[in-house]
LOMAR-437735 format. One record per residue: x, y, z of N, C-alpha, C, CB in turn. Coordinates in pm, whole numbers, padded with zeros to 5 digits, always signed. Glycine has a CB too. Layout:
N
XYZXYZXYZXYZ;...
***
This chain:
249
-10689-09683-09727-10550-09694-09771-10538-09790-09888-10460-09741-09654;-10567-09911-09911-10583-09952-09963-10648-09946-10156-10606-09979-09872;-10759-09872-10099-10849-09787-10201-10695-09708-10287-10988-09645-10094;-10670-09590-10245-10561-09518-10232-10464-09608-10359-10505-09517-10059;-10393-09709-10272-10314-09821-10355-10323-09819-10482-10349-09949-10328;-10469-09887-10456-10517-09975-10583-10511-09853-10705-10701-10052-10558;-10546-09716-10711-10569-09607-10773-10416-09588-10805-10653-09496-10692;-10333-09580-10703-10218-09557-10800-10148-09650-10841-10134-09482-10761;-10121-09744-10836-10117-09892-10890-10159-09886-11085-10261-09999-10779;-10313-09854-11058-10399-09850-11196-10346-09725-11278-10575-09833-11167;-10326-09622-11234-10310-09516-11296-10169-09534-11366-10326-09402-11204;-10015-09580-11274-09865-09584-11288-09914-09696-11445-09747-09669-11111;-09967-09848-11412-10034-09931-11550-10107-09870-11652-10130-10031-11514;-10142-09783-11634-10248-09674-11761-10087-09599-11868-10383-09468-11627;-10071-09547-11731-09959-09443-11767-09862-09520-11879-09863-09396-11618;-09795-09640-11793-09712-09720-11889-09737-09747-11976-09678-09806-11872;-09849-09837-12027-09880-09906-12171-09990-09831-12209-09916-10071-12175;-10023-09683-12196-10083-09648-12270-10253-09705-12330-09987-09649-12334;-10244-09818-12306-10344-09916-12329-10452-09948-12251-10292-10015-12341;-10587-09971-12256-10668-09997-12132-10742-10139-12189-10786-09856-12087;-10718-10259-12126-10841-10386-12139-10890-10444-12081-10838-10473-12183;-11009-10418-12140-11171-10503-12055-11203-10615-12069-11310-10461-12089;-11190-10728-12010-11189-10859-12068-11086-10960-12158-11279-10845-12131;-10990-10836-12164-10869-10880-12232-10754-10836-12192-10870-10855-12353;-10627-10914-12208-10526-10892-12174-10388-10842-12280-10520-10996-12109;-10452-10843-12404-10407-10781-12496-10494-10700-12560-10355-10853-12565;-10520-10546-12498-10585-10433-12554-10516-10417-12731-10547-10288-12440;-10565-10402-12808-10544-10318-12911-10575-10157-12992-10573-10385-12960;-10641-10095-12882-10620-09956-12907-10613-09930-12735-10754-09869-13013;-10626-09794-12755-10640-09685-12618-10739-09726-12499-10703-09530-12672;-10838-09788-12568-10936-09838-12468-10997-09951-12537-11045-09729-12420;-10995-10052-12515-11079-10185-12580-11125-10302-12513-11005-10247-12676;-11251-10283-12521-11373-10387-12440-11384-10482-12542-11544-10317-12399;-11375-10610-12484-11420-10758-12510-11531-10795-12452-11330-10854-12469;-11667-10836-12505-11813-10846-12484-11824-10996-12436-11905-10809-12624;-11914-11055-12394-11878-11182-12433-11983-11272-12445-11788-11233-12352;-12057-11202-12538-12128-11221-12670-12279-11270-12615-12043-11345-12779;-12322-11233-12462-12474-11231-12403-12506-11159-12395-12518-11264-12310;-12420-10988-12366-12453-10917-12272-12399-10830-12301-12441-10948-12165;-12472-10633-12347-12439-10539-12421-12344-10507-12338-12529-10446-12463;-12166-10495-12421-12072-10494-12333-12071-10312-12257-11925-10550-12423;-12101-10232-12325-12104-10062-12251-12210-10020-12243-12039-09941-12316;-12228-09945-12137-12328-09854-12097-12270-09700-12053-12405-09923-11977;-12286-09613-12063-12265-09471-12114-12433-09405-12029-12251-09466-12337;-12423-09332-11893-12550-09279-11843-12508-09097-11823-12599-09375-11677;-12616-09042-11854-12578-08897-11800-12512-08819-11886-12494-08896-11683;-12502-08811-12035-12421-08763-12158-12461-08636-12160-12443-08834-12298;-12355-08529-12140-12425-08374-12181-12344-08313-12237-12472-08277-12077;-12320-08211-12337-12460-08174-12336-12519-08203-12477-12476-08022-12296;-12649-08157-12453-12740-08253-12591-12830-08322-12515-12644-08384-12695;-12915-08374-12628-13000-08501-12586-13087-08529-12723-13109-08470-12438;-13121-08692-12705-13126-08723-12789-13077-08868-12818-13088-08637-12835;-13114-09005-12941-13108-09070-12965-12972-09125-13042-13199-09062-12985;-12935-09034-13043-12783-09053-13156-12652-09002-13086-12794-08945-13317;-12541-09090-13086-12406-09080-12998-12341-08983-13110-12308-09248-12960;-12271-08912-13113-12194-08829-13201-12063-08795-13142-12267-08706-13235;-11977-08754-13229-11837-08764-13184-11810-08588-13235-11729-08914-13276;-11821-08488-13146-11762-08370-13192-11635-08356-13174-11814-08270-13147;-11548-08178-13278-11459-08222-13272-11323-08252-13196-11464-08196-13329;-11366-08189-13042-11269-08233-12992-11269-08387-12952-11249-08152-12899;-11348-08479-12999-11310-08591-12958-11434-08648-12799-11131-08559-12927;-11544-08575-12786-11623-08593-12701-11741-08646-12757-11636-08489-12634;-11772-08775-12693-11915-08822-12695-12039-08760-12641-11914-08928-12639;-12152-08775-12722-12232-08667-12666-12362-08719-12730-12184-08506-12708;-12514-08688-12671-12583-08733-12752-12684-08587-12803-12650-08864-12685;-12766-08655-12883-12803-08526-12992-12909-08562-13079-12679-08483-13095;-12980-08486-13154-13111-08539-13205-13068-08460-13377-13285-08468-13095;-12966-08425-13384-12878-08379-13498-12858-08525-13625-12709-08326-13414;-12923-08546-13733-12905-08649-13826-12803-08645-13947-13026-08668-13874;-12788-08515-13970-12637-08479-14077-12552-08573-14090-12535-08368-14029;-12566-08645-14197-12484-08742-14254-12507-08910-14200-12339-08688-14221;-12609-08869-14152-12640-09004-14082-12675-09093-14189-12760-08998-13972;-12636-09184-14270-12658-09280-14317-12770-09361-14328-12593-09321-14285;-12778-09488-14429-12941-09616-14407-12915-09667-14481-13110-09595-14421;-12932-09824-14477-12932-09853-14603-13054-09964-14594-12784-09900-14660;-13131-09958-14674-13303-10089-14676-13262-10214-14696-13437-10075-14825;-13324-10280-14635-13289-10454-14629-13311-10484-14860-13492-10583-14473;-13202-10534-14905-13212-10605-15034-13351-10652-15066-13121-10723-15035;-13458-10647-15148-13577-10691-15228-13542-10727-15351-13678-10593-15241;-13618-10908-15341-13584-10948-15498-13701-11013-15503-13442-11044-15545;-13715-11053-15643-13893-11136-15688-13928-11265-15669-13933-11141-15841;-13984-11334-15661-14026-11435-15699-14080-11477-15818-14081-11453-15635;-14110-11393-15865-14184-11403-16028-14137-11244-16116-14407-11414-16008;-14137-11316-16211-14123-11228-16291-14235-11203-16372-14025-11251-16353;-14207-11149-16517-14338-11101-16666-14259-11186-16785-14348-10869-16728;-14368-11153-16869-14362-11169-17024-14369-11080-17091-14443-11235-17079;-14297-11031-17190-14351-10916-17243-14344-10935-17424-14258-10783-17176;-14469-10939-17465-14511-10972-17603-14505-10862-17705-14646-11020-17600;-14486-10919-17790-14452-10823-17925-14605-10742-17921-14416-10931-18106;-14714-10801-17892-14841-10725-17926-14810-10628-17853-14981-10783-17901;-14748-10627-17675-14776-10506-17627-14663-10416-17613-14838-10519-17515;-14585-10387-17766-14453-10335-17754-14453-10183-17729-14375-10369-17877;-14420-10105-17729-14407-09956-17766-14408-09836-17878-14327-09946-17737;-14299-09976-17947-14235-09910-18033-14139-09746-17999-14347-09900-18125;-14077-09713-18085-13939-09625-18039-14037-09474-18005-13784-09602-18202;-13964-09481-17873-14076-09348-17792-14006-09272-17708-14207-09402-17689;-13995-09179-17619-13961-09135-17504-14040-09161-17392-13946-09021-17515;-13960-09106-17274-14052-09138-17166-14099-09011-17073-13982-09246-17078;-14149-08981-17044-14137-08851-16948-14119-08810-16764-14257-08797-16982;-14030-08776-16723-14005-08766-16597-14088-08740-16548-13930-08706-16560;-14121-08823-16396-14200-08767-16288-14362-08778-16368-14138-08590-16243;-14366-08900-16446-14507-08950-16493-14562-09050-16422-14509-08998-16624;-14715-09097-16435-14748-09205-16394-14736-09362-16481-14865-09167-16361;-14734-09432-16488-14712-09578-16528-14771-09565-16690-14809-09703-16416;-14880-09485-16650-15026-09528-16749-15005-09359-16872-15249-09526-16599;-14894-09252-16835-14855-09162-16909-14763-09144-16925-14882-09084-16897;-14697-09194-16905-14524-09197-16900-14480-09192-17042-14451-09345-16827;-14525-09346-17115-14524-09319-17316-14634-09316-17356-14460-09435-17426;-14529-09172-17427-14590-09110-17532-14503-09080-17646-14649-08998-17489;-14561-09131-17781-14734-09173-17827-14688-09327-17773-14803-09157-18048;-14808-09445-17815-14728-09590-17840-14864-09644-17791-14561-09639-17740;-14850-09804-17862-14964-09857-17801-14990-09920-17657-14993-09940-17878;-14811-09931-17649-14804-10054-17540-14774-09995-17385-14668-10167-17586;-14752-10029-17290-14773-09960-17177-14717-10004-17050-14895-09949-17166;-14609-09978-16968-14543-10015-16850-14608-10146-16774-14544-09892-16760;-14522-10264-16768-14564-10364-16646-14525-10376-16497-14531-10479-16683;-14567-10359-16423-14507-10393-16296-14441-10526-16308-14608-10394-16184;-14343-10534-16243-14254-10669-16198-14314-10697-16078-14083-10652-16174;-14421-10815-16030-14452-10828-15951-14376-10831-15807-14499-10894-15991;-14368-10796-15696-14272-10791-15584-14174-10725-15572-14229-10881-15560;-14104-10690-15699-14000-10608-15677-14063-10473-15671-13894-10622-15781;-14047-10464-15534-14086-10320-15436-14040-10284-15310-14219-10314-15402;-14016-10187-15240-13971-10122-15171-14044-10044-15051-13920-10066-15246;-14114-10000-14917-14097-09880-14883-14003-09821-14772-14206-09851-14862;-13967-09683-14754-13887-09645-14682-13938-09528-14638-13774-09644-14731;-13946-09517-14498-14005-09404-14431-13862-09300-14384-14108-09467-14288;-13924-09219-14465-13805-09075-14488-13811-09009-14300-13901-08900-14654;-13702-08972-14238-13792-08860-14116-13656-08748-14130-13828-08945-13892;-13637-08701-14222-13556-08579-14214-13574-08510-14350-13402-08610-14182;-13600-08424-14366-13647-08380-14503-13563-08337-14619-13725-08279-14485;-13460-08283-14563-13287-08303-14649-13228-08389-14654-13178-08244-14615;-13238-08477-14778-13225-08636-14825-13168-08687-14962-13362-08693-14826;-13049-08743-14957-13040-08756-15109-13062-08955-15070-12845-08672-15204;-13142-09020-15189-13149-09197-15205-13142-09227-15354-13307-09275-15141;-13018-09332-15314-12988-09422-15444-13087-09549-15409-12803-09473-15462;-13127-09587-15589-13174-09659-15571-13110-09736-15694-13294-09632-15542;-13071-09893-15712-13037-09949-15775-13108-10077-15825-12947-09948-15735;-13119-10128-15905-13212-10272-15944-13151-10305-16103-13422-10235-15949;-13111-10446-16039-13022-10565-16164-13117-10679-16169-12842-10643-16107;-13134-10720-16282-13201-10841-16308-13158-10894-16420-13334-10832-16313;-13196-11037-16509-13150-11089-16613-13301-11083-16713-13077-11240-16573;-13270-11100-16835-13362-11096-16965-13299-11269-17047-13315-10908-17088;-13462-11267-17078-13415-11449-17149-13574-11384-17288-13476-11692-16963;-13498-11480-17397-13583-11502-17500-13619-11594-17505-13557-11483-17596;-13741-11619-17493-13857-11736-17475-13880-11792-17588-13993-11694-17425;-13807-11879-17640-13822-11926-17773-13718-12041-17804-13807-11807-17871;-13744-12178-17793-13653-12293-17846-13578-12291-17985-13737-12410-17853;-13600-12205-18048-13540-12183-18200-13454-12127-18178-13604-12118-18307;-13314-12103-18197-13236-12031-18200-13287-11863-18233-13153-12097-18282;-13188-11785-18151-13209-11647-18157-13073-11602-18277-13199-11574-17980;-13078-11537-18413-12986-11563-18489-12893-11352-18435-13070-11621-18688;-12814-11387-18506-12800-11208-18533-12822-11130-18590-12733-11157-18547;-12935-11145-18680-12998-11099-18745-13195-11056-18653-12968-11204-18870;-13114-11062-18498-13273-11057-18412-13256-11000-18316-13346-11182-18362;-13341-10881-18299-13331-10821-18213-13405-10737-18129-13273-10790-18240;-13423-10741-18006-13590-10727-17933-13500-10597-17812-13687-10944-17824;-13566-10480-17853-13542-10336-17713-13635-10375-17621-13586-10143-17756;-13589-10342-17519-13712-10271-17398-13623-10159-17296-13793-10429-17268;-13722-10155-17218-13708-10057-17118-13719-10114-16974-13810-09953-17141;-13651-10044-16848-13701-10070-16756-13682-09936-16654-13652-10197-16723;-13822-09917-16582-13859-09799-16486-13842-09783-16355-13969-09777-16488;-13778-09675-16321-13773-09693-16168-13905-09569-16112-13582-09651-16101;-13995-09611-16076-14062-09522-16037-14162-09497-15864-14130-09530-16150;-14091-09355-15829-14114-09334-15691-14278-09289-15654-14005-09219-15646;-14353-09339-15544-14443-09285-15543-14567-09279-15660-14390-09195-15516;-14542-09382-15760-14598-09407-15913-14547-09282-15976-14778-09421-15932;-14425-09226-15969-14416-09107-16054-14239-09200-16103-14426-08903-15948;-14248-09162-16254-14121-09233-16309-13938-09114-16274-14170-09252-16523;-13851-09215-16182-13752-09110-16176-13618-09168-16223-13740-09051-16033;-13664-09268-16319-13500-09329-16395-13517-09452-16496-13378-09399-16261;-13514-09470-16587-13533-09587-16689-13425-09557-16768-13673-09597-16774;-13405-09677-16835-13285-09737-16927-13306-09772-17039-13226-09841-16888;-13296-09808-17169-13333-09857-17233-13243-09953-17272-13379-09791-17296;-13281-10117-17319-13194-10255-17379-13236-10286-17502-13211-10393-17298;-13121-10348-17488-13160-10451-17652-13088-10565-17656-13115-10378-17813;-13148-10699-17641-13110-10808-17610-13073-10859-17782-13227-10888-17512;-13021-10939-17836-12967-10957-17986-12937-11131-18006-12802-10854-18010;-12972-11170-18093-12928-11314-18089-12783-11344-18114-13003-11389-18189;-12767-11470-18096-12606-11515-18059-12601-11650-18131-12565-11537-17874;-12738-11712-18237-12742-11813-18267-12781-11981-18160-12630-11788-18323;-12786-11891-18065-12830-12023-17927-12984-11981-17928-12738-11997-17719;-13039-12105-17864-13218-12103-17826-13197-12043-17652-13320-12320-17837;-13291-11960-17627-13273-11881-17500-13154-11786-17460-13275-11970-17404;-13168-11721-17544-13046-11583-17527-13085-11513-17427-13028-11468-17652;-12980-11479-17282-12960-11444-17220-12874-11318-17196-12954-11521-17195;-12907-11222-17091-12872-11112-17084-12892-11017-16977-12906-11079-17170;-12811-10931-16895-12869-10894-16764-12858-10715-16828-12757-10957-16592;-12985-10677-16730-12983-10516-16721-12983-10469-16553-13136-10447-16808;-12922-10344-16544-12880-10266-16409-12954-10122-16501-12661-10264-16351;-13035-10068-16368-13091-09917-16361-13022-09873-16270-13239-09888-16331;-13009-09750-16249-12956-09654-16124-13041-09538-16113-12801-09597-16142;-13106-09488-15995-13196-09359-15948-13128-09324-15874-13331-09363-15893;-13193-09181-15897-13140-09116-15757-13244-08984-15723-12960-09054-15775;-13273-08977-15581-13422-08889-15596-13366-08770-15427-13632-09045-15564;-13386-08652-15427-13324-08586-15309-13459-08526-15292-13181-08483-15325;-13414-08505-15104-13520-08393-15049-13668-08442-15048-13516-08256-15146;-13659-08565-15049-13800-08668-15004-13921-08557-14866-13702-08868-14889;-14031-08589-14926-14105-08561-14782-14091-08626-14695-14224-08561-14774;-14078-08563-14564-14070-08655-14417-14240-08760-14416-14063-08505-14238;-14231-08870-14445-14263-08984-14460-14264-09100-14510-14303-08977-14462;-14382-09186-14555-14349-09305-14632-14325-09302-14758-14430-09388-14625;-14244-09348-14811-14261-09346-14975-14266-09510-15024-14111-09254-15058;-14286-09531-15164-14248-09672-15244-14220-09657-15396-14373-09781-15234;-14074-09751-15377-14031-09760-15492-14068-09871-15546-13916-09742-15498;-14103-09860-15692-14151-10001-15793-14041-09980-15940-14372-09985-15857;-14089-10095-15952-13977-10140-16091-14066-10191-16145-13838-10246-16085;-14081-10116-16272-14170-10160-16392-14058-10187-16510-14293-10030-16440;-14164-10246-16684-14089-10314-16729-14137-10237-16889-14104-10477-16684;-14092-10246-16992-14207-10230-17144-14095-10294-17250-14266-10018-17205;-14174-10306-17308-14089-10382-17473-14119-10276-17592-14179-10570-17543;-14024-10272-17630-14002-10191-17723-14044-10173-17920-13882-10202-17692;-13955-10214-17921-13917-10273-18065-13870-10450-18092-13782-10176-18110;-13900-10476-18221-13856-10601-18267-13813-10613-18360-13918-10678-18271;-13641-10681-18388-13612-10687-18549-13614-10845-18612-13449-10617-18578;-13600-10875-18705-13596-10984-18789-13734-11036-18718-13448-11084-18786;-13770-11209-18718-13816-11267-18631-13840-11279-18526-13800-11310-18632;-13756-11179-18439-13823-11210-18268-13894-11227-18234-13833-11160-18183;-14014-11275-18244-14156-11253-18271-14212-11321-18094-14219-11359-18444;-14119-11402-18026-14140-11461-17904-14122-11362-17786-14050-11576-17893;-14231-11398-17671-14217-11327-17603-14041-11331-17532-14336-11349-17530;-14027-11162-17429-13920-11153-17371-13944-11173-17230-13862-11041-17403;-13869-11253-17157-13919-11308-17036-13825-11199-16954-13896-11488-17011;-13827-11082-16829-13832-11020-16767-13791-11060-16617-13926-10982-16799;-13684-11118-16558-13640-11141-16365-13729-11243-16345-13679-10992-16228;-13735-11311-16473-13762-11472-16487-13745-11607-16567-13850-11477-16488;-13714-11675-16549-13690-11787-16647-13794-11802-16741-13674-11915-16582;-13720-11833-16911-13867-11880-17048-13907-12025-16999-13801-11900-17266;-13997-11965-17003-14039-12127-17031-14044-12214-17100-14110-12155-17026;-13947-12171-17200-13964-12274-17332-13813-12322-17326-14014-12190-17506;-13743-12302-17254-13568-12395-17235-13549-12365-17080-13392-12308-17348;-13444-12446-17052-13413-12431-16904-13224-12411-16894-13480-12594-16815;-13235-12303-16962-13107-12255-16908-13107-12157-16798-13035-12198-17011;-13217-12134-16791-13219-12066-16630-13325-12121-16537-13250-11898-16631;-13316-12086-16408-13406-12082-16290-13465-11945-16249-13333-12134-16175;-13530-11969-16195-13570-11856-16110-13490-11794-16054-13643-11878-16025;-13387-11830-15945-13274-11816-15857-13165-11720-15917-13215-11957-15829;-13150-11787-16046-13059-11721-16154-13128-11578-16238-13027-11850-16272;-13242-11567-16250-13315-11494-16345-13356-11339-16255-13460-11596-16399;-13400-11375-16129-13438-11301-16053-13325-11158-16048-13460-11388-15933;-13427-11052-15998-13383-10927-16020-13368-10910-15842-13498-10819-16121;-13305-10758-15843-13297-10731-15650-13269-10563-15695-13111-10839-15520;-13362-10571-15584-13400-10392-15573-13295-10371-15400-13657-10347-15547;-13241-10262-15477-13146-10225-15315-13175-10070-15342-12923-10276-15302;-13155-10043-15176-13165-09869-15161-13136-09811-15065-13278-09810-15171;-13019-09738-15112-12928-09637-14994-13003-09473-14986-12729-09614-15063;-12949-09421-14835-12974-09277-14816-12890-09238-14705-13121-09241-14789;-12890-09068-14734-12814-09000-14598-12857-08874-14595-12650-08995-14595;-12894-08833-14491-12953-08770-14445-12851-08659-14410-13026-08834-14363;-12950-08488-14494-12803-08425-14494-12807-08291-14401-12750-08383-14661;
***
Protein backbone atom coordinates (compact mmCIF):
# COMPACT_ATOMS: atom_id res chain seq x y z
CA UNK A 1 0.00 0.00 0.00
CA UNK A 2 2.32 2.15 0.69
CA UNK A 3 4.54 1.33 -2.45
CA UNK A 4 1.14 2.19 -4.28
CA UNK A 5 1.24 5.83 -2.40
CA UNK A 6 4.49 6.71 -2.97
CA UNK A 7 3.88 6.05 -7.05
CA UNK A 8 1.05 8.21 -7.10
CA UNK A 9 2.29 10.86 -4.98
CA UNK A 10 5.51 10.92 -7.64
CA UNK A 11 3.61 10.69 -10.68
CA UNK A 12 0.49 13.72 -9.48
CA UNK A 13 4.58 15.85 -8.75
CA UNK A 14 5.84 14.79 -12.35
CA UNK A 15 2.51 15.65 -13.73
CA UNK A 16 2.48 19.17 -12.05
CA UNK A 17 5.85 20.76 -12.67
CA UNK A 18 6.54 19.03 -15.54
CA UNK A 19 10.11 18.94 -14.25
CA UNK A 20 12.18 15.96 -12.85
CA UNK A 21 15.44 16.59 -10.19
CA UNK A 22 18.20 14.47 -9.23
CA UNK A 23 20.14 15.97 -6.64
CA UNK A 24 18.46 19.13 -7.06
CA UNK A 25 15.65 20.95 -6.12
CA UNK A 26 15.52 23.32 -8.83
CA UNK A 27 15.42 21.10 -12.11
CA UNK A 28 16.03 23.20 -15.18
CA UNK A 29 14.82 21.15 -18.01
CA UNK A 30 12.44 17.98 -18.27
CA UNK A 31 14.84 15.79 -16.57
CA UNK A 32 18.11 17.12 -14.86
CA UNK A 33 20.77 15.23 -12.85
CA UNK A 34 23.23 16.98 -10.54
CA UNK A 35 26.57 14.72 -10.27
CA UNK A 36 28.51 15.43 -7.48
CA UNK A 37 31.60 15.57 -9.05
CA UNK A 38 33.19 11.71 -7.77
CA UNK A 39 30.96 9.64 -9.30
CA UNK A 40 29.61 9.09 -13.09
CA UNK A 41 26.21 10.61 -12.35
CA UNK A 42 24.00 8.03 -15.16
CA UNK A 43 24.06 4.73 -16.09
CA UNK A 44 21.77 3.61 -19.01
CA UNK A 45 21.90 -0.77 -19.15
CA UNK A 46 20.05 -2.86 -21.82
CA UNK A 47 19.68 -0.11 -24.89
CA UNK A 48 17.90 -1.65 -27.99
CA UNK A 49 17.83 -1.71 -30.55
CA UNK A 50 21.42 -1.46 -31.96
CA UNK A 51 24.61 -2.06 -30.42
CA UNK A 52 27.50 -0.57 -30.21
CA UNK A 53 29.79 2.17 -28.65
CA UNK A 54 28.02 5.37 -29.53
CA UNK A 55 24.59 6.82 -27.79
CA UNK A 56 22.58 8.39 -30.68
CA UNK A 57 19.45 10.24 -30.56
CA UNK A 58 16.99 9.08 -33.50
CA UNK A 59 14.27 10.86 -34.70
CA UNK A 60 11.70 10.27 -32.57
CA UNK A 61 13.63 11.32 -29.69
CA UNK A 62 14.97 7.70 -28.49
CA UNK A 63 18.31 6.81 -27.12
CA UNK A 64 19.86 3.98 -28.58
CA UNK A 65 23.24 2.62 -29.11
CA UNK A 66 24.91 1.93 -32.53
CA UNK A 67 28.21 1.45 -34.22
CA UNK A 68 26.86 4.13 -36.96
CA UNK A 69 29.75 7.25 -37.03
CA UNK A 70 27.89 9.84 -39.53
CA UNK A 71 28.74 13.08 -38.44
CA UNK A 72 30.51 12.10 -35.58
CA UNK A 73 32.98 14.70 -35.00
CA UNK A 74 37.17 14.96 -33.42
CA UNK A 75 39.08 17.30 -32.86
CA UNK A 76 43.38 16.46 -32.06
CA UNK A 77 44.86 17.81 -28.96
CA UNK A 78 46.69 21.58 -30.27
CA UNK A 79 50.71 20.92 -31.38
CA UNK A 80 53.14 23.75 -31.15
CA UNK A 81 57.22 23.85 -31.36
CA UNK A 82 59.75 24.37 -29.35
CA UNK A 83 62.17 25.40 -31.90
CA UNK A 84 61.94 26.75 -34.82
CA UNK A 85 64.52 27.30 -38.47
CA UNK A 86 66.52 29.78 -40.26
CA UNK A 87 66.10 30.19 -43.55
CA UNK A 88 69.09 31.78 -45.64
CA UNK A 89 69.25 33.61 -48.74
CA UNK A 90 71.76 30.77 -50.04
CA UNK A 91 68.94 28.29 -49.71
CA UNK A 92 66.16 30.40 -51.35
CA UNK A 93 63.99 29.15 -54.24
CA UNK A 94 63.56 31.77 -56.04
CA UNK A 95 59.91 32.44 -57.82
CA UNK A 96 58.59 28.79 -58.56
CA UNK A 97 55.47 26.72 -58.18
CA UNK A 98 54.78 23.96 -56.14
CA UNK A 99 53.12 20.77 -57.06
CA UNK A 100 50.24 18.95 -55.29
CA UNK A 101 50.45 15.72 -53.61
CA UNK A 102 54.56 15.92 -53.95
CA UNK A 103 57.24 14.85 -51.73
CA UNK A 104 59.36 17.55 -49.69
CA UNK A 105 62.43 16.81 -51.93
CA UNK A 106 59.98 17.36 -55.48
CA UNK A 107 57.58 19.52 -54.68
CA UNK A 108 59.90 22.76 -56.39
CA UNK A 109 60.28 22.86 -59.45
CA UNK A 110 62.92 24.16 -61.04
CA UNK A 111 64.96 26.05 -57.95
CA UNK A 112 67.93 25.46 -56.01
CA UNK A 113 66.58 25.61 -52.63
CA UNK A 114 64.38 23.04 -51.00
CA UNK A 115 61.53 22.58 -48.18
CA UNK A 116 62.56 22.60 -44.26
CA UNK A 117 60.81 20.80 -41.74
CA UNK A 118 59.81 22.93 -38.66
CA UNK A 119 61.09 20.76 -36.17
CA UNK A 120 58.01 19.32 -33.86
CA UNK A 121 55.42 20.86 -35.46
CA UNK A 122 53.67 17.52 -36.24
CA UNK A 123 50.71 15.66 -35.90
CA UNK A 124 49.30 11.95 -36.09
CA UNK A 125 45.70 10.95 -36.30
CA UNK A 126 44.39 7.54 -36.71
CA UNK A 127 41.48 7.76 -39.28
CA UNK A 128 38.78 4.50 -38.53
CA UNK A 129 36.00 5.41 -40.95
CA UNK A 130 36.93 5.88 -44.42
CA UNK A 131 34.39 8.75 -45.42
CA UNK A 132 36.27 11.71 -43.92
CA UNK A 133 36.62 15.23 -44.55
CA UNK A 134 40.02 17.07 -41.96
CA UNK A 135 40.87 20.60 -41.54
CA UNK A 136 43.99 21.28 -40.81
CA UNK A 137 45.20 24.70 -39.71
CA UNK A 138 48.83 26.10 -38.58
CA UNK A 139 49.72 29.97 -37.48
CA UNK A 140 53.04 30.97 -36.55
CA UNK A 141 55.13 34.33 -36.53
CA UNK A 142 58.25 35.34 -39.02
CA UNK A 143 61.15 37.72 -37.58
CA UNK A 144 64.14 39.18 -39.64
CA UNK A 145 67.29 38.31 -38.09
CA UNK A 146 69.19 41.28 -38.49
CA UNK A 147 70.00 44.38 -35.92
CA UNK A 148 70.05 46.93 -38.84
CA UNK A 149 66.98 48.18 -39.57
CA UNK A 150 64.71 46.43 -42.17
CA UNK A 151 63.97 49.63 -44.60
CA UNK A 152 60.98 49.57 -47.31
CA UNK A 153 62.84 49.24 -49.77
CA UNK A 154 63.37 45.17 -48.37
CA UNK A 155 61.83 42.50 -48.98
CA UNK A 156 62.19 38.65 -48.29
CA UNK A 157 59.00 35.84 -49.79
CA UNK A 158 58.69 32.45 -48.53
CA UNK A 159 56.45 29.73 -48.37
CA UNK A 160 54.95 27.46 -45.96
CA UNK A 161 53.71 23.56 -46.54
CA UNK A 162 51.22 21.57 -45.20
CA UNK A 163 52.06 18.17 -46.08
CA UNK A 164 50.10 14.79 -45.38
CA UNK A 165 51.77 11.55 -45.29
CA UNK A 166 55.09 13.51 -46.93
CA UNK A 167 52.80 14.29 -49.84
CA UNK A 168 52.22 18.35 -50.08
CA UNK A 169 48.23 19.26 -49.65
CA UNK A 170 48.28 23.20 -49.02
CA UNK A 171 51.02 26.02 -48.96
CA UNK A 172 50.84 29.76 -48.99
CA UNK A 173 53.07 31.97 -50.08
CA UNK A 174 54.56 35.49 -47.79
CA UNK A 175 56.39 38.33 -47.99
CA UNK A 176 57.58 39.89 -44.93
CA UNK A 177 58.77 43.88 -45.99
CA UNK A 178 60.65 46.32 -43.87
CA UNK A 179 59.04 49.00 -41.69
CA UNK A 180 62.40 50.78 -40.95
CA UNK A 181 62.70 48.91 -37.31
CA UNK A 182 65.65 46.16 -36.63
CA UNK A 183 63.62 42.74 -36.32
CA UNK A 184 60.54 43.06 -38.43
CA UNK A 185 57.93 41.01 -37.41
CA UNK A 186 55.06 39.25 -38.95
CA UNK A 187 52.64 36.25 -38.56
CA UNK A 188 51.48 33.64 -41.33
CA UNK A 189 48.18 31.18 -41.10
CA UNK A 190 47.89 28.05 -43.75
CA UNK A 191 44.58 26.22 -44.05
CA UNK A 192 44.25 22.32 -45.52
CA UNK A 193 41.83 20.37 -46.07
CA UNK A 194 42.22 16.60 -47.17
CA UNK A 195 38.80 14.04 -47.51
CA UNK A 196 38.27 10.29 -47.61
CA UNK A 197 41.58 9.42 -45.64
CA UNK A 198 42.48 5.61 -45.48
CA UNK A 199 41.16 3.84 -42.39
CA UNK A 200 44.43 4.33 -40.44
CA UNK A 201 47.37 6.29 -39.22
CA UNK A 202 48.32 9.24 -40.96
CA UNK A 203 50.93 12.48 -40.17
CA UNK A 204 50.73 15.82 -40.77
CA UNK A 205 54.08 18.07 -41.02
CA UNK A 206 54.66 21.70 -41.61
CA UNK A 207 57.49 22.54 -43.64
CA UNK A 208 59.02 25.91 -44.49
CA UNK A 209 61.22 27.52 -47.92
CA UNK A 210 62.43 31.05 -48.69
CA UNK A 211 61.86 32.41 -51.61
CA UNK A 212 63.03 35.52 -53.04
CA UNK A 213 65.00 38.63 -51.74
CA UNK A 214 64.72 42.35 -52.53
CA UNK A 215 67.05 45.30 -51.77
CA UNK A 216 69.47 44.09 -48.93
CA UNK A 217 67.74 41.44 -47.07
CA UNK A 218 70.52 39.56 -47.24
CA UNK A 219 69.89 38.16 -43.30
CA UNK A 220 68.58 35.13 -42.53
CA UNK A 221 64.49 34.73 -41.95
CA UNK A 222 63.85 33.22 -38.65
CA UNK A 223 60.66 30.78 -39.00
CA UNK A 224 58.11 29.88 -35.26
CA UNK A 225 61.18 31.32 -33.69
CA UNK A 226 62.83 34.16 -32.21
CA UNK A 227 66.31 36.06 -34.31
CA UNK A 228 68.77 35.94 -32.57
CA UNK A 229 70.16 39.00 -33.25
CA UNK A 230 67.31 41.36 -31.15
CA UNK A 231 64.93 40.33 -28.56
CA UNK A 232 61.74 41.52 -29.49
CA UNK A 233 60.51 38.19 -29.31
CA UNK A 234 60.62 34.87 -27.31
CA UNK A 235 60.02 31.71 -28.11
CA UNK A 236 56.51 31.74 -26.38
CA UNK A 237 55.62 34.62 -28.68
CA UNK A 238 57.27 33.28 -31.99
CA UNK A 239 56.06 29.79 -31.78
CA UNK A 240 53.67 28.32 -34.32
CA UNK A 241 50.51 25.61 -33.35
CA UNK A 242 49.32 23.01 -35.58
CA UNK A 243 45.48 22.20 -34.85
CA UNK A 244 43.25 19.55 -36.60
CA UNK A 245 39.61 18.96 -36.97
CA UNK A 246 37.45 15.96 -38.64
CA UNK A 247 33.97 14.36 -39.13
CA UNK A 248 33.27 11.51 -40.11
CA UNK A 249 30.63 11.30 -42.82
Amino acid sequence: MGKILFLLVFSIYTAAFAQVGINTANPQNMLHIVGNGTTDPLRIEGIKPGSGTYLLVDSNGVVKASTDRSNLTFVLPSVSNSTGLLLSQAGQTGSTTYNENSAPASSIMPGNGSWTKISGLQSTLNIIQPANTINISVEGMVQYDSTAAMTNTMTVSYAIGIFLDGKLIATRMFAISGNGFSGTTDKWSVLGQSSNLSVGSHTIEIYATRRNTTGSATADLAIARPASSVSSLNQFMAKAVLQINGVYQ
